[in-house]
C-alpha positions as CSV (number, residue, x, y, z in Angstrom):
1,X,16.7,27.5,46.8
2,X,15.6,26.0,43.6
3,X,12.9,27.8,41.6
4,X,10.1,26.4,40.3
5,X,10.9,27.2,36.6
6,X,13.8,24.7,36.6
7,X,12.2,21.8,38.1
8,X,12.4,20.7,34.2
9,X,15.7,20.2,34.3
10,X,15.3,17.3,36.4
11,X,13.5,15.2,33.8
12,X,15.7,16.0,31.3
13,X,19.1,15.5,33.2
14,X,17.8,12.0,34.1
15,X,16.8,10.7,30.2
16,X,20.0,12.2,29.2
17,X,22.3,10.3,31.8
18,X,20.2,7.3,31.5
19,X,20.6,7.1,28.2
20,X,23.0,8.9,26.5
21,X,25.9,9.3,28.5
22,X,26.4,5.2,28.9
23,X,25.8,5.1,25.0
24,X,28.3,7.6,24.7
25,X,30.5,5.5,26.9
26,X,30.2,2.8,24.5
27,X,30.7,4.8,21.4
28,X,34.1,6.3,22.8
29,X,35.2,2.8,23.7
30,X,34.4,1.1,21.0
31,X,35.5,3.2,18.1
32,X,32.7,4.7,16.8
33,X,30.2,3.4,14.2
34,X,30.8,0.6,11.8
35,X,28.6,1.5,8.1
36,X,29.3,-1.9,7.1
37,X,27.3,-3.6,9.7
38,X,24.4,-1.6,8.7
39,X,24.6,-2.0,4.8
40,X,25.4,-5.7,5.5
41,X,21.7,-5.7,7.7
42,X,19.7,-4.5,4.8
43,X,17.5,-7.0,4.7
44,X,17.0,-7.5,8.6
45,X,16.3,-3.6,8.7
46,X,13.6,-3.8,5.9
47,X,11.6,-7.3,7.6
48,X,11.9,-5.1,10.7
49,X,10.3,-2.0,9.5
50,X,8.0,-4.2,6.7
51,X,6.2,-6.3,10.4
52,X,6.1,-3.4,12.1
53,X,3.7,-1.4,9.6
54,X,2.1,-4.9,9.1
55,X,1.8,-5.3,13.0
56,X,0.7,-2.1,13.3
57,X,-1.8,-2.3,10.7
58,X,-3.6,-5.2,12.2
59,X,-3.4,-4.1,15.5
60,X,-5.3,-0.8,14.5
61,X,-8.0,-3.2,12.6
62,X,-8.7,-5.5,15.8
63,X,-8.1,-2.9,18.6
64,X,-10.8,-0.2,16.8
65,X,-13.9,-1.8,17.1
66,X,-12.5,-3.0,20.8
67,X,-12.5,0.7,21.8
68,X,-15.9,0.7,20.4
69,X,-17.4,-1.6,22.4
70,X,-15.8,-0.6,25.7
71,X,-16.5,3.3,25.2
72,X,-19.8,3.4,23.4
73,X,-21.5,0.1,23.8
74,X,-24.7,-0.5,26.1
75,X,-22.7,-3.8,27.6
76,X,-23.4,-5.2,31.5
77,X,-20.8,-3.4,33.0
78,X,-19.5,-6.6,34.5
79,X,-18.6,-7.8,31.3
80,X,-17.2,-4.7,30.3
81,X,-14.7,-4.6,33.1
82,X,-13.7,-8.6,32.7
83,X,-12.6,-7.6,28.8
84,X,-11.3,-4.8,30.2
85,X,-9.0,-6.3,32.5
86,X,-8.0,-9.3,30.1
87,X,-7.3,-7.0,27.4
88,X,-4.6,-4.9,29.5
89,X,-2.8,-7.3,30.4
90,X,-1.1,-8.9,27.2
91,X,0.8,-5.6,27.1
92,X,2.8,-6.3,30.0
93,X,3.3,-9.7,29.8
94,X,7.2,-10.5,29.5
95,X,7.7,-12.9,26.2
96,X,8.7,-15.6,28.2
97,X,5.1,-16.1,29.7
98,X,3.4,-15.0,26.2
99,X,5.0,-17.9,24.7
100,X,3.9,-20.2,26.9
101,X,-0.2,-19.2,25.8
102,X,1.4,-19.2,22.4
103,X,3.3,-22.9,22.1
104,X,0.2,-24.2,24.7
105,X,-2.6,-23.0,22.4
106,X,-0.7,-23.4,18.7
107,X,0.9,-26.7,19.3
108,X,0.2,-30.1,18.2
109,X,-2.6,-30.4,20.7
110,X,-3.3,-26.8,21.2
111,X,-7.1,-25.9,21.0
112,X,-6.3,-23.5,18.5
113,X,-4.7,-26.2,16.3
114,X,-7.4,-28.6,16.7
115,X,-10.4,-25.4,15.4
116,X,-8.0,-24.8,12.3
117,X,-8.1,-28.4,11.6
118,X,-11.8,-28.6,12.2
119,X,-12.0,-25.2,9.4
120,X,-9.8,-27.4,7.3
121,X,-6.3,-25.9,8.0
122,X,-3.3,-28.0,8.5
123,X,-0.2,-25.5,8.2
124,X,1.6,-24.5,10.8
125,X,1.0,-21.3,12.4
126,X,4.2,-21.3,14.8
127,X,7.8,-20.5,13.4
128,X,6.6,-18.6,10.8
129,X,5.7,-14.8,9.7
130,X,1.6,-15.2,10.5
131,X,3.2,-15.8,14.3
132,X,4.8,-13.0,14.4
133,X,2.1,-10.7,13.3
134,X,-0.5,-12.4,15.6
135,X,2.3,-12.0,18.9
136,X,2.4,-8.1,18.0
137,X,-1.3,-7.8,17.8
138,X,-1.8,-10.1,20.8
139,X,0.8,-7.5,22.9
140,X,-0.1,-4.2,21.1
141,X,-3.9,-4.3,20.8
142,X,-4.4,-2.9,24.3
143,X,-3.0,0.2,23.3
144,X,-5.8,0.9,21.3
145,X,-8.4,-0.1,23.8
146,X,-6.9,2.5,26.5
147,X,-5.7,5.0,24.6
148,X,-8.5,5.1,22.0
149,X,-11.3,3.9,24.4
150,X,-10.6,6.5,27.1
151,X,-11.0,9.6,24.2
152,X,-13.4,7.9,22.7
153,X,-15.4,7.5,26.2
154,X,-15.1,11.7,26.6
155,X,-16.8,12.7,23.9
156,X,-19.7,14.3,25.0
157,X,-23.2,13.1,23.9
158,X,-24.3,16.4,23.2
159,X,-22.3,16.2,20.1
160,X,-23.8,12.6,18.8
161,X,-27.4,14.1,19.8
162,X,-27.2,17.2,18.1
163,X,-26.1,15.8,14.8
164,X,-28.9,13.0,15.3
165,X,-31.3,16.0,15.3
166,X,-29.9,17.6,12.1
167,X,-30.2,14.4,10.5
168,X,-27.3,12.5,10.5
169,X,-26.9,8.4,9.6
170,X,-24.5,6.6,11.8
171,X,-22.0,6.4,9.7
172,X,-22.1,10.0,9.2
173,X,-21.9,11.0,12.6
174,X,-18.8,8.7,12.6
175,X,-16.9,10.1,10.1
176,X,-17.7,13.8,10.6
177,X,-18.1,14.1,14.3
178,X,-16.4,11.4,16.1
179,X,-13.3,10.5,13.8
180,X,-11.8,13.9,13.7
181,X,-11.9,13.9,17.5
182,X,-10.5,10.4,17.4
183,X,-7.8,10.9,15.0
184,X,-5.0,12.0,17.1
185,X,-5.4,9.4,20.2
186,X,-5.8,6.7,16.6
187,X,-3.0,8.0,15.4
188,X,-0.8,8.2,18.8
189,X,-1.9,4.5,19.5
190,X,-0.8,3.5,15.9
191,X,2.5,4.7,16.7
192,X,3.5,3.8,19.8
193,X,2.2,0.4,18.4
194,X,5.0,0.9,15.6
195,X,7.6,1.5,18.2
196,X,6.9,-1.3,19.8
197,X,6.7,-3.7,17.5
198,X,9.7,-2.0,15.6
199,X,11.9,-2.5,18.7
200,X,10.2,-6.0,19.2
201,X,12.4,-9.2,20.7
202,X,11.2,-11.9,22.4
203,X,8.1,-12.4,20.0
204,X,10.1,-12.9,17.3
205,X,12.8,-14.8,19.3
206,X,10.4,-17.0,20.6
207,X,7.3,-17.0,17.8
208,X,9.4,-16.7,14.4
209,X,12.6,-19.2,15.1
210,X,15.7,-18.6,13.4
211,X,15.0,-17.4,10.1
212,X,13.5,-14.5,11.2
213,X,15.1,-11.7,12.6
214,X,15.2,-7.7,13.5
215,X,17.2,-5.2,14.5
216,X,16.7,-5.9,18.1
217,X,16.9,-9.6,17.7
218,X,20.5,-8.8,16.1
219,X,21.9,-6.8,18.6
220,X,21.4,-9.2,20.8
221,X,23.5,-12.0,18.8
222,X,25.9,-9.3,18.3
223,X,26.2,-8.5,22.1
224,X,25.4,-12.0,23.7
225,X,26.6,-14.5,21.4
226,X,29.2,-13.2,18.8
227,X,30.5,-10.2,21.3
228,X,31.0,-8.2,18.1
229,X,29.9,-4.9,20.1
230,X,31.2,-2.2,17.6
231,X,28.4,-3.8,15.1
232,X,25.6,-4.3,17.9
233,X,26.5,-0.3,18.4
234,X,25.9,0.4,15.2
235,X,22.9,-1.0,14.7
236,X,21.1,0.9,17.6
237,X,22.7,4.0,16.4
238,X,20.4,3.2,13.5
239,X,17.6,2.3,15.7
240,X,17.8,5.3,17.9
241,X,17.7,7.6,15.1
242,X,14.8,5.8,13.3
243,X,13.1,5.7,16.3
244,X,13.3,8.8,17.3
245,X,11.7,10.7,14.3
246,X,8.9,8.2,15.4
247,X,9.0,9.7,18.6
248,X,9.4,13.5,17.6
249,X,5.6,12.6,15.6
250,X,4.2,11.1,19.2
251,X,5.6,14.6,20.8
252,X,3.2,16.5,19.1
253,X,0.1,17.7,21.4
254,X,-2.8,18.2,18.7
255,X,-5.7,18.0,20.9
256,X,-7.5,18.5,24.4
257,X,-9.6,15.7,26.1
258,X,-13.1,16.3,26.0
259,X,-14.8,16.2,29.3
260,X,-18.2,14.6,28.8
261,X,-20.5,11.7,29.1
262,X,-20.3,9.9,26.2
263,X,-23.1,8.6,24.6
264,X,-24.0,4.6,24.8
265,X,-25.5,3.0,21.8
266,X,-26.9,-0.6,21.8
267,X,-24.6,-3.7,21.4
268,X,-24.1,-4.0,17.9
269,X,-24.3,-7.6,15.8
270,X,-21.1,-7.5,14.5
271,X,-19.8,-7.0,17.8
272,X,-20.4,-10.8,18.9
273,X,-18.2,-11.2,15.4
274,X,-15.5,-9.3,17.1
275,X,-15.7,-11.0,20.7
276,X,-15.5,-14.4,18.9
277,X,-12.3,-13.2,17.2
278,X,-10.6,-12.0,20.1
279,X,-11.3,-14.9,22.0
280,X,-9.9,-17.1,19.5
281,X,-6.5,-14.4,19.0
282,X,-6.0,-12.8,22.5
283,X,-7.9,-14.8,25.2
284,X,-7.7,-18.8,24.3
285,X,-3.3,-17.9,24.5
286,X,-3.9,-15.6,27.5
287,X,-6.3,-18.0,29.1
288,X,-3.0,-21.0,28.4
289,X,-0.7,-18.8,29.7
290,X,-3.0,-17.7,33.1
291,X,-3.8,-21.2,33.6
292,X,-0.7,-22.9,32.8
293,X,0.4,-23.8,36.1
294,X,-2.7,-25.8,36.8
295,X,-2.3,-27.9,33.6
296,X,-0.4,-30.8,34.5
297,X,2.8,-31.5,32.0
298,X,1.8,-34.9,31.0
299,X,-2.3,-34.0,31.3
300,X,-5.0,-32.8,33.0
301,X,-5.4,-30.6,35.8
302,X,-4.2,-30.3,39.6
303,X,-1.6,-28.1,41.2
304,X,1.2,-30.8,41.3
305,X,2.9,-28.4,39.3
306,X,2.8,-25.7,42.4
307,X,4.1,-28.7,44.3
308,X,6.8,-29.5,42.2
309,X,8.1,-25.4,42.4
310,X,7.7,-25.3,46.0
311,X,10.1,-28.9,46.8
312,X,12.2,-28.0,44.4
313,X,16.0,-26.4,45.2
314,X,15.5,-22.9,43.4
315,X,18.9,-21.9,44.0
316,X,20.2,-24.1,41.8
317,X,18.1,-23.2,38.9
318,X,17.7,-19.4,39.5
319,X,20.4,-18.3,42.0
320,X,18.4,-17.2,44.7
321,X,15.6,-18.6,47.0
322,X,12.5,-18.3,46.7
323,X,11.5,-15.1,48.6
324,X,14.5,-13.5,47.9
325,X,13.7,-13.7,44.6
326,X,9.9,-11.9,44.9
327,X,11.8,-9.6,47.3
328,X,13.9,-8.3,44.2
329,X,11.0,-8.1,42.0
330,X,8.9,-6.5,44.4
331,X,11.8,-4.0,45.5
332,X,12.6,-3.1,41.9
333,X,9.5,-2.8,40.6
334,X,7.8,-0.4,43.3
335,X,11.4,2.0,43.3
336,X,11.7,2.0,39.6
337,X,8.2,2.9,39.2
338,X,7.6,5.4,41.6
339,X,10.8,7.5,39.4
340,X,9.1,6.6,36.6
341,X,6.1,8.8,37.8
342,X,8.0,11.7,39.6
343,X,10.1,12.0,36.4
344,X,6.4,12.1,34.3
345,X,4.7,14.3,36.5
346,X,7.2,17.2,36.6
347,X,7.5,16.7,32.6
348,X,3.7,16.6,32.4
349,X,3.8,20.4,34.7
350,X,6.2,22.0,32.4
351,X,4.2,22.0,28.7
352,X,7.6,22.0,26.7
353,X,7.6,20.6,23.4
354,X,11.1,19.4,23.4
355,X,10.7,17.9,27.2
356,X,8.0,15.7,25.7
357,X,9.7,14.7,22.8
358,X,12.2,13.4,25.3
359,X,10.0,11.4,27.6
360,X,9.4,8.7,23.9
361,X,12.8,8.5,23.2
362,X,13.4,5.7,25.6
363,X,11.8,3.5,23.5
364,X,14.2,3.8,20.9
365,X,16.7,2.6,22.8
366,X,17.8,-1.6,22.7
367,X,17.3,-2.5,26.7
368,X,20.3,-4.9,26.0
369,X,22.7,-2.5,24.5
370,X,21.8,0.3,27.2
371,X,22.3,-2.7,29.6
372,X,25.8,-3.6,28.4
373,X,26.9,0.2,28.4
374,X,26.0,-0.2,32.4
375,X,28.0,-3.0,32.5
376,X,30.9,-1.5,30.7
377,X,30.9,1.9,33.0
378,X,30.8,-1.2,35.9
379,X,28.0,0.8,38.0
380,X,26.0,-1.7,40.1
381,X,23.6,-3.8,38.9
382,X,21.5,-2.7,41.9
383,X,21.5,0.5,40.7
384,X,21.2,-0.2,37.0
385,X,18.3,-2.2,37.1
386,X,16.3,0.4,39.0
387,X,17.4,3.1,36.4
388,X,16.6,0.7,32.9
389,X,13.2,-0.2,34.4
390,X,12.4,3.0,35.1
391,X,13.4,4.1,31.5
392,X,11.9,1.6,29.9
393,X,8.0,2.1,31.6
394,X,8.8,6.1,31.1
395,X,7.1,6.5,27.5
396,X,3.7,4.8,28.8
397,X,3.4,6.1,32.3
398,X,4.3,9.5,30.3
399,X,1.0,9.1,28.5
400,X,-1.1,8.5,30.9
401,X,0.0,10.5,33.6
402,X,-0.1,13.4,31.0
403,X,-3.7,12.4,29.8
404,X,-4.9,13.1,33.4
405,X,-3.3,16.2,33.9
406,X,-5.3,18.0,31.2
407,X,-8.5,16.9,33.1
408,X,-8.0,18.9,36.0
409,X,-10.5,21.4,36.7
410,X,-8.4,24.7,35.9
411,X,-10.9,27.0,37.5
412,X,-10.4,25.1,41.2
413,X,-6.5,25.8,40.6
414,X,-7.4,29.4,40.0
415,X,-9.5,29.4,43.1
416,X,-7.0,27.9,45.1
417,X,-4.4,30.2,44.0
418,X,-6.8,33.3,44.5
419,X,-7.0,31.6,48.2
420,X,-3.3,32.3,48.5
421,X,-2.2,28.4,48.3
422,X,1.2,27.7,47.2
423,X,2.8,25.2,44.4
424,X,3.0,22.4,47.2
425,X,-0.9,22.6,48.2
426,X,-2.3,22.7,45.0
427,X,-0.3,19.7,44.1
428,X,-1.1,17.8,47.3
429,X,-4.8,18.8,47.8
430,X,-6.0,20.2,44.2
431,X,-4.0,18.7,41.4
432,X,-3.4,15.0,42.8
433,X,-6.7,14.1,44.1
434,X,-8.1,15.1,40.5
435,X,-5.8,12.6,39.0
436,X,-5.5,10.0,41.7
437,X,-6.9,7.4,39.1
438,X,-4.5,8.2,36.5
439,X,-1.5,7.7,39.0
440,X,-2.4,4.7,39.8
441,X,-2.7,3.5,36.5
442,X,0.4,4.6,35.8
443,X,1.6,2.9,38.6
444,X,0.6,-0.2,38.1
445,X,1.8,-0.5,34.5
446,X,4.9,0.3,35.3
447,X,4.9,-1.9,38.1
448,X,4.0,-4.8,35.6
449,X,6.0,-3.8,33.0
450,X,9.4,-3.6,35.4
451,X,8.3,-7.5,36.6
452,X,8.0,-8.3,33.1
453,X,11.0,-6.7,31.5
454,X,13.1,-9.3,30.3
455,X,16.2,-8.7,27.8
456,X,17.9,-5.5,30.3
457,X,17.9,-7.8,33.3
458,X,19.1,-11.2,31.9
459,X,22.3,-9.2,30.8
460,X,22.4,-7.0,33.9
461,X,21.9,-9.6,37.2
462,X,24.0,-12.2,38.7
463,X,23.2,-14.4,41.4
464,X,21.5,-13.3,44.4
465,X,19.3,-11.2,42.0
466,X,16.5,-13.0,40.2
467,X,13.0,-11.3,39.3
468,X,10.3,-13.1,38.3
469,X,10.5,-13.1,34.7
470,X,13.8,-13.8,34.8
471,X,13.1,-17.0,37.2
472,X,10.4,-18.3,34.5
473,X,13.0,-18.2,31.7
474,X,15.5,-20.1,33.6
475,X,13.1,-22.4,34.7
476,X,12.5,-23.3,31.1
477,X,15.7,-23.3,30.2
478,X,16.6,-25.7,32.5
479,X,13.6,-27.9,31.5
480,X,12.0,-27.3,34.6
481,X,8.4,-26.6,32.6
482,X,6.4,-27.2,35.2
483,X,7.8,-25.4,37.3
484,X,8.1,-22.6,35.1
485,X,4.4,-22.9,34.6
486,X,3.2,-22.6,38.0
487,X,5.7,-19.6,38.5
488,X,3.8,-17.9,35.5
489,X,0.9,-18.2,37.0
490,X,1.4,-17.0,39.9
491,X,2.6,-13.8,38.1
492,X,-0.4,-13.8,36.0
493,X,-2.8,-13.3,39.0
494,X,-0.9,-10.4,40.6
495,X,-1.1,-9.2,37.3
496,X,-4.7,-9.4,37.4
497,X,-5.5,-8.4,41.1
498,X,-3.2,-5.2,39.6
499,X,-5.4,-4.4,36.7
500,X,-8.9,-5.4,38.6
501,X,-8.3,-2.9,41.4
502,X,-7.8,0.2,38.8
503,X,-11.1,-1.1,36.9
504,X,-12.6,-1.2,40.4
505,X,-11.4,2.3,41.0
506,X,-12.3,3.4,37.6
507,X,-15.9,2.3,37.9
508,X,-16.0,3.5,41.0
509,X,-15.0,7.2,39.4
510,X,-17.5,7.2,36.7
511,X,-20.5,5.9,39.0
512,X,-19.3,9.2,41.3
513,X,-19.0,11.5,38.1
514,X,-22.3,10.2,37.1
515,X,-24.5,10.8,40.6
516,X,-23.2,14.3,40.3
């Protein structure tokens, strides 16, 4: 029988297989590292660590007062949970559909284009550096509202109040009571946002055009295009091991949630400043992207487009029929994500540093090289895809699977234990109902983010197997835009029925935490 005190092992035997025995594979077979290719990169490493700390930077400046709003702000709760919902879901959407919002609402006749106009600005925001930065902080900047919001949302008002009563200005209050508590969750936001952006493909792919490029972005070339896999090695060698010190910082466990009811000022003026601004960067391109499949290709509205996807011979265009093809997204997505979740929870039980540390490290890893090491080792793509996707959502579902464990309510635990229940009890009738919510969450995002994942799966499957994302690309490729459109948006409201039920659920938790 296995004892408890090595359940542990399980997490860590599964990072280290998924990741570094097929990159070890590849290292062996290839010959090793090639400097060369990383001194001759100079330049592509420095614009990829120069846009990430630019990314990052703006990111932290628009997602800020957006945790603000949603954690301390007197605001109709019906609005709340609509920007709440809409401001989750550019994280997981795969690059394929962001661009879409993107070249929809920056084009010639986008509505974007037509305000800068109106201002008096005529250049061209697509293809160009500005792009890039705006597709990071369209993506990134729900970091900030969760991860940020959620801490910010805990801090009791018993705090605020008390320094009111002493005397304190606003500001004050801010900077002395409030940051300090925020600092880690700002600081664990700011770089995951880093990571992200660091390891960042299809926006600048798609958004910045040829001339610009990062490490990612060249691995790919190296891999896909000029099959030069020694020097796409070498590169993520680099990657991984700038990455990971990245990741070692995000390891670190500085703080404890607060448990409180947080205090809820009235709507400040600036903050119809901010919702202006957001519109105009996150929503109008989100709002493109949603609606895209009811926008007709030469004009107007109608859902001929729908019509046009459901006549139309998929097979030839995607390699597999219609359902077959939401049967393999579906499939993938729910098995991937429910690893995802048993590897987090056991790693969330056992407090070790190290194991932690380990649960980040996935995202320093290219998706296309770890794909092509699966390739190499010729292990199924059935099997493949389920492990990369499950990888790839680990470092999020990590964090907030491991966020809800410290809320539980250690003095039921020690009840139950005093009432003689075992490991298995307090797990199923103690620990899990406290953090029901959290799972879900979890859940869903790596749900989303396995439909979504893009760069893995295009080098992994082969007809039958086609997910969604995958569909929408080829679609394009294949001119089929409208098509492609109305496939997008069919994605983008399961995406939103996803995200809706957990603010459902979540409102439905605080109205309960509140009546009590």
């Amino acid at each position: 029988m296995v004892k408890r005190n090595y359940w542990w092992v399980i997490p860590l035997l599964y990072v280290i297989g998924g990741l570094f025995v097929p990159l070890f594979f590849l290292f062996y077979k290839f010959g090793g590292i090639n400097f060369s290719a990383i001194k001759d990169h100079s330049n592509v490493i420095k614009f990829t660590i120069t846009q990430a700390i630019v990314s990052s930077i703006f990111t932290l400046l628009l997602g800020l007062p957006g945790a603000y709003i949603v954690a301390r702000t007197k605001t109709h709760p019906f609005l709340k949970s609509i920007f709440r919902i809409l401001s989750s879901i550019p994280f997981i959407l795969p690059g394929v559909t962001m661009s879409i919002g993107f070249l929809m609402a920056f084009g010639r006749n986008g509505l974007l284009t037509k305000l800068l106009g109106i201002l008096g600005f005529d250049g061209k925001i697509l293809y160009t550096f500005t792009a890039v930065i705006l597709g990071h902080v369209f993506y990134n900047f729900p970091l900030f509202i969760r991860i940020v919001g959620e801490t910010w949302e805990k801090i009791d008002a018993s705090l605020i109040e008390a320094a009111k009563i002493d005397g304190a200005k606003q500001y004050r209050i801010f900077w002395k009571v409030e940051l300090p508590i925020l600092t880690p969750s700002i600081l664990k936001a700011f770089l995951l946002t880093y990571v992200y952006t660091f390891t960042s493909f299809s926006v600048v792919l798609i958004l910045g055009g040829i001339k610009y490029s990062t490490i990612e972005v060249s691995i790919y070339m190296y891999t896909k295009i000029l099959f030069d896999f020694k020097s796409a090695l070498s590169l993520s060698f680099f990657q991984i091991l700038f990455i990971s010190v990245v990741s070692y910082m995000l390891s670190f466990e500085k703080f404890e949630f607060l448990n409180g009811t947080s205090l809820k000022e009235k709507f400040p003026i600036w903050g119809y400043f901010y919702i202006i601004l957001t519109i105009a960067i996150i929503f109008i391109p989100l709002t493109y992207s949603v609606l895209s499949g009811f926008i007709n290709y030469g004009g107007g509205f109608g859902i001929e487009n729908f019509k046009r996807l459901l006549s139309l011979n998929l097979k030839r265009y995607i390699g597999t029929t219609f359902s077959s093809m939401f049967v393999y997204t579906i499939s993938f997505s729910i098995i991937s994500s429910i690893i995802s979740i048993i590897i987090s929870i056991i790693s969330s039980f056992y407090k070790i540093q190290k194991l932690q540390y380990l649960m980040f490290l996935p995202a320093s890893i290219s998706p296309v090289t770890l794909a092509f090491s699966y390739v190499s080792l010729n292990i199924s793509q059935y099997i493949s895809i389920l492990v990369i996707y499950s990888l790839i959502s680990l470092p999020i579902v990590y964090g907030i699977i491991s966020s809800g464990w410290k809320t539980i309510d250690p003095y039921s635990i020690e009840a139950a234990k005093i009432d003689g229940a075992n490991t298995f009890n307090l797990n199923l009738k103690i620990r899990f109902p406290q953090i029901k919510y959290h799972l879900l969450t979890a859940f869903v995002y790596a749900f989303t983010l396995s439909i979504g994942e893009m760069s893995a799966t295009i080098t992994l499957s082969n007809p039958p197997v086609s997910t969604l994302s995958i569909s929408i690309y080829r679609l394009l490729s294949s001119r089929k835009i409208p098509e492609a459109r109305a496939l997008n948006t069919i994605y983008s409201f399961i995406v939103i029925l996803l995200f809706s039920t957990i603010e459902y659920l979540r409102n439905k938790k605080l109205k309960n935490v509140y009546i009590k």
